[in-house]
C-alpha positions, 0 to 999 in steps of 0.5 A: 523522530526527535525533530519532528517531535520538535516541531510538534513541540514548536507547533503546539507553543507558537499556534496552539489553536492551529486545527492538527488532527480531526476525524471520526470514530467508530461510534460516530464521535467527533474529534477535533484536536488542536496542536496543543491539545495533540500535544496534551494527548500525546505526552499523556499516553506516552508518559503511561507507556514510560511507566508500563514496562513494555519494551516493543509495541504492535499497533492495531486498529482501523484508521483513526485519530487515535491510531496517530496518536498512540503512534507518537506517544509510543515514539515519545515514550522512545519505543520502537512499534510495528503497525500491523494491518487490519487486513492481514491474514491469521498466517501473516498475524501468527508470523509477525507475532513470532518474529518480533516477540513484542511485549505490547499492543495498543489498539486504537479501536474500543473492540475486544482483543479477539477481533484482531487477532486469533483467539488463541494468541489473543488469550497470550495477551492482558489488558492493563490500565490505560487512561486515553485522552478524552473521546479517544479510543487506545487500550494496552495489552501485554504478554510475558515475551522477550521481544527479538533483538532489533538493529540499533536505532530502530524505530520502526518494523513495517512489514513487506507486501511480500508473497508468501504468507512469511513478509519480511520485517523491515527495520527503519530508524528516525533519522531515516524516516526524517530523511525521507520526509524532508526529500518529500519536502524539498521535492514538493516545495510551493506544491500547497499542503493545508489538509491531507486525507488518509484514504489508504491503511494508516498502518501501510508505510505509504500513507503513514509515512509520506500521508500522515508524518509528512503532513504533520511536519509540513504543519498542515491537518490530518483527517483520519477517518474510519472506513465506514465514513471513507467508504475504504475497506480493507486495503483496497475494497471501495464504496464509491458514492460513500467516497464521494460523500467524504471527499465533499464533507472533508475537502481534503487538498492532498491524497495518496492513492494506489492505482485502482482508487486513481482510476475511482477518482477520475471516474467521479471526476467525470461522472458527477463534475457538478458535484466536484466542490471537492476536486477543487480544493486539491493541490496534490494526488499522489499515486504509487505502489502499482503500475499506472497506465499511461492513460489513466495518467492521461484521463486524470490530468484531463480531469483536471486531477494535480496528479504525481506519480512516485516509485519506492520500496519498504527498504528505502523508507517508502519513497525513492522517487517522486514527480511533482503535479505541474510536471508531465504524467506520461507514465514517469515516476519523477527524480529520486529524493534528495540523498537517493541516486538511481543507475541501472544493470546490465539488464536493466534493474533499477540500483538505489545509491544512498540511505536504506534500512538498519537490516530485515527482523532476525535476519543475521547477514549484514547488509552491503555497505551504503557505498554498494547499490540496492538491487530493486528488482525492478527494470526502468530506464533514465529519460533525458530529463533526468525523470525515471520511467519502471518497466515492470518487475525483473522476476515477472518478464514473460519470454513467449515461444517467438523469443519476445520478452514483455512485462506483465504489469504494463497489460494487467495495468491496460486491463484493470482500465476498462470499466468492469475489470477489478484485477487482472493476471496476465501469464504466457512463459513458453506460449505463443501468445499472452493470456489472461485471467480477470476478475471482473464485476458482476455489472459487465456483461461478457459480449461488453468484456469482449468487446473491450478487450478487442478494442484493447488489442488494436491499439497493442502490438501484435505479439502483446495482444490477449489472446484469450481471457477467462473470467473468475468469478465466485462461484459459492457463498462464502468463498473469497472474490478472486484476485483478492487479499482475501483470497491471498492473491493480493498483496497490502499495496494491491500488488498480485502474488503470482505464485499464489495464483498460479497454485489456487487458479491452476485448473483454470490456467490448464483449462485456458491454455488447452482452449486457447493453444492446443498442445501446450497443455502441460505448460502451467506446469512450468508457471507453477515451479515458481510456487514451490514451498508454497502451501496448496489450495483447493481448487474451485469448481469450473464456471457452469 
């Protein structure tokens, strides 16, 4: 990343008072840096992590303005890092321990070790000296390991959503991370670009890379904020009114935001518009990482939201195609960046021309030259402007017994639309119709779910409309909300891991399917093959 450290450099030298990085931290202090005094910190941890021997770094923490920090210092000092999410599972954490071997830990939070990771791999780790900049919080840990051969050139691991409890390392170097920052650049010329808000986790590629470096590079300020002031837990539970409340105090002008946190918006949007100082400022919504109903597209533009649509993957960088808010938002994810090209399959997947990843973390094969195209598994389609619209996941098409094939995406997306729905996972391979299970809010009442899903169904064709649903809803203290990250259901970028719920909700299914289509009683054994290998869930008792 050595030009954007240029320009920090630059920055830092030509408008050392310019405001780069504010935000609080979890003991409610303050931090305003300056570019010079970003700088400053900066070169002083990474100058002590020069020193301490360590040869690959994990990073930990909530979001704050010590995170980002500790992020450069480590790139400056010229040592690869692998953020690692607050909300992974122990199985995630445990993996990604193994697989990279890494030697080193900076956490970004003043909390003992054990608060992140198991006990008994916090105890593999020591704290050694680290003197962080003033008000900020960063410790270093270390463990004797030999941390696993990385491609040449690797700057970053980011780890897959993925589906298992296994994700993949992705290896990505400098160059290719800028590469991705200036094609966000040159899409977005003349959109302003003053103040970004990281809602989302930092340690997610979306928001760290295309949210917070873009920004830097831009020369714009970060607000880095701690979820207890953002009112964003985990990587998707939302406090409303504590989002309100930061929108106002922070008035950022951009936002990267996941489908469900659009829908959040457009709600307050519309529901508290005298109040709406915040909605003011903003140039540039961006939304990714799900599918978004065209009408949600629709209700945010109507609300005045500047939003732009985008579609990427962790192999590509995080971004491949972006739409630009003074374009139209009908559901298409804009043009590919600039170095990417898009084409399709015979069935068609979407192919990726151009720059990609060094490889996956201990994987031995070699990847196809960059002249042979990046199957994404995603189906999508060219419109006659040269925009590209996705039409759902290529392993997830639904085939139903009448011979019509359909994306589940496009009627989870629908659903999780009307007020009250949460999630939403829509099945049927083999069945006569689609049905669905959903997570819904204590707050909605079943004959007002009902009535909504009818209304849903009157403006669907006839072979897509749900032909029965069941709520699920938790049913003991303790117990994970269904199709959740908490429950494994759900992946980082709020993606659902169907085979891991057709395991853990198999007795719903079963029980929906015989209520709904008598006869096709045995067919959620069909949708279960494809959680072979997985490990086995209990199965929760029946709704009273």
């Amino acid at each position: 990343m050595d030009r954007l450290h240029q320009r920090l450099r630059q920055r830092a030298r030509l408008s050392p008072d310019a405001e780069s990085l504010l935000g609080q931290t979890s003991d409610g202090a303050d931090i305003r840096l300056t570019a010079r005094q970003l700088e400053a910190a900066t070169d002083a941890v990474a100058h002590q992590l020069e020193q301490s021997g360590v040869s690959h770094l994990g990073l930990l923490g909530h979001n704050s303005p010590g995170w980002l920090v500790a992020q450069l210092a480590a790139w400056r000092a010229g040592l690869p890092i692998t953020p690692i999410p607050a909300f992974f599972s122990e199985q995630q954490l445990n993996h990604l321990l193994d697989t990279t071997g890494l030697d080193g830990l900076l956490i970004a939070q003043d909390s003992p070790l054990d608060a992140w990771l198991p006990s008994a791999r916090a105890n593999d780790f020591k704290r050694q000296p680290l003197d962080a900049p003033v008000g900020l919080s960063i410790a270093l840990f270390r463990r004797p390991s030999t941390p696993a051969p990385l491609p040449d050139g690797t700057r970053l691991i980011t780890f897959t959503s993925g589906t298992t409890g296994t994700p993949k390392g992705v290896c990505l170097s400098g160059p290719h991370l800028e590469s991705v920052i200036e094609g966000l650049e040159q899409r977005l010329a003349g959109v302003p670009l003053h103040r970004h808000g990281v809602v989302l986790p930092i340690a997610v590629l979306l928001e760290h890379l295309a949210g917070a470096l873009f920004a830097l590079w831009r020369g714009a300020t970060i607000v880095i904020d701690t979820p207890d002031l953002t009112g964003l837990h985990g990587s998707g539970t939302l406090a409303p009114d504590q989002w309100q409340r930061w929108l106002a105090k922070r008035r950022p002008d951009s936002l990267i935001l996941v489908p469900g946190l659009l829908k959040a918006l457009t709600h307050l949007a519309s529901h508290h518009s005298a109040a709406n100082g915040w909605q003011q400022v903003l140039s540039l919504v961006a939304v990714g990482g799900g599918q978004v109903p065209r009408r949600l597209l629709e209700q945010a533009t109507q609300q005045g939201l500047p939003v732009a649509q985008g579609y990427g993957m962790s192999e590509m960088g995080s971004v491949v195609c972006l739409s630009r808010p003074d374009e139209p938002q009908d559901g298409r994810v804009g043009c590919p960046l600039k170095g990417l090209r898009l084409s399709t399959d015979e069935q068609g997947q979407l192919l990726v021309h151009g720059r990609r990843m060094l490889g996956y973390l201990g994987s031995d094969h070699h990847l196809p030259s960059t002249e042979m195209p990046w199957p994404s598994g995603d189906l999508g389609h060219r419109l006659a402007d040269g925009h590209w619209r996705l039409d759902g996941r290529q392993r997830n098409v639904i085939i139903l017994s009448n011979g019509r094939n359909l994306c589940p995406e496009w009627l989870e997306a629908e659903l999780e639309l009307i007020d009250g729905i949460d999630r939403a996972f829509v099945f049927g391979e083999g069945l006569p119709g689609v049905l669905a299970l959903l997570s819904p809010s204590a707050a909605i009442q079943p004959p007002r779910l009902e009535a909504h899903i009818t209304a849903l169904n009157q403006r669907l064709p006839d072979y897509a409309r749900v032909r029965g649903w069941q709520s699920l809803l938790r049913q003991l203290p303790g117990v994970a909300e269904p199709l959740s990250i908490a429950s494994n259901e759900l992946t980082a970028n709020g993606r659902l891991r169907r085979a891991s719920i057709q395991l853990r909700r198999r007795c719903d299914i079963e029980r929906l399917v015989a209520r709904t289509f008598p006869g096709h009683e045995q067919v959620s054994a069909a949708l279960s093959s494809a959680a072979d290998g997985l490990p086995s869930y209990p199965q929760e008792p029946p709704p009273p």
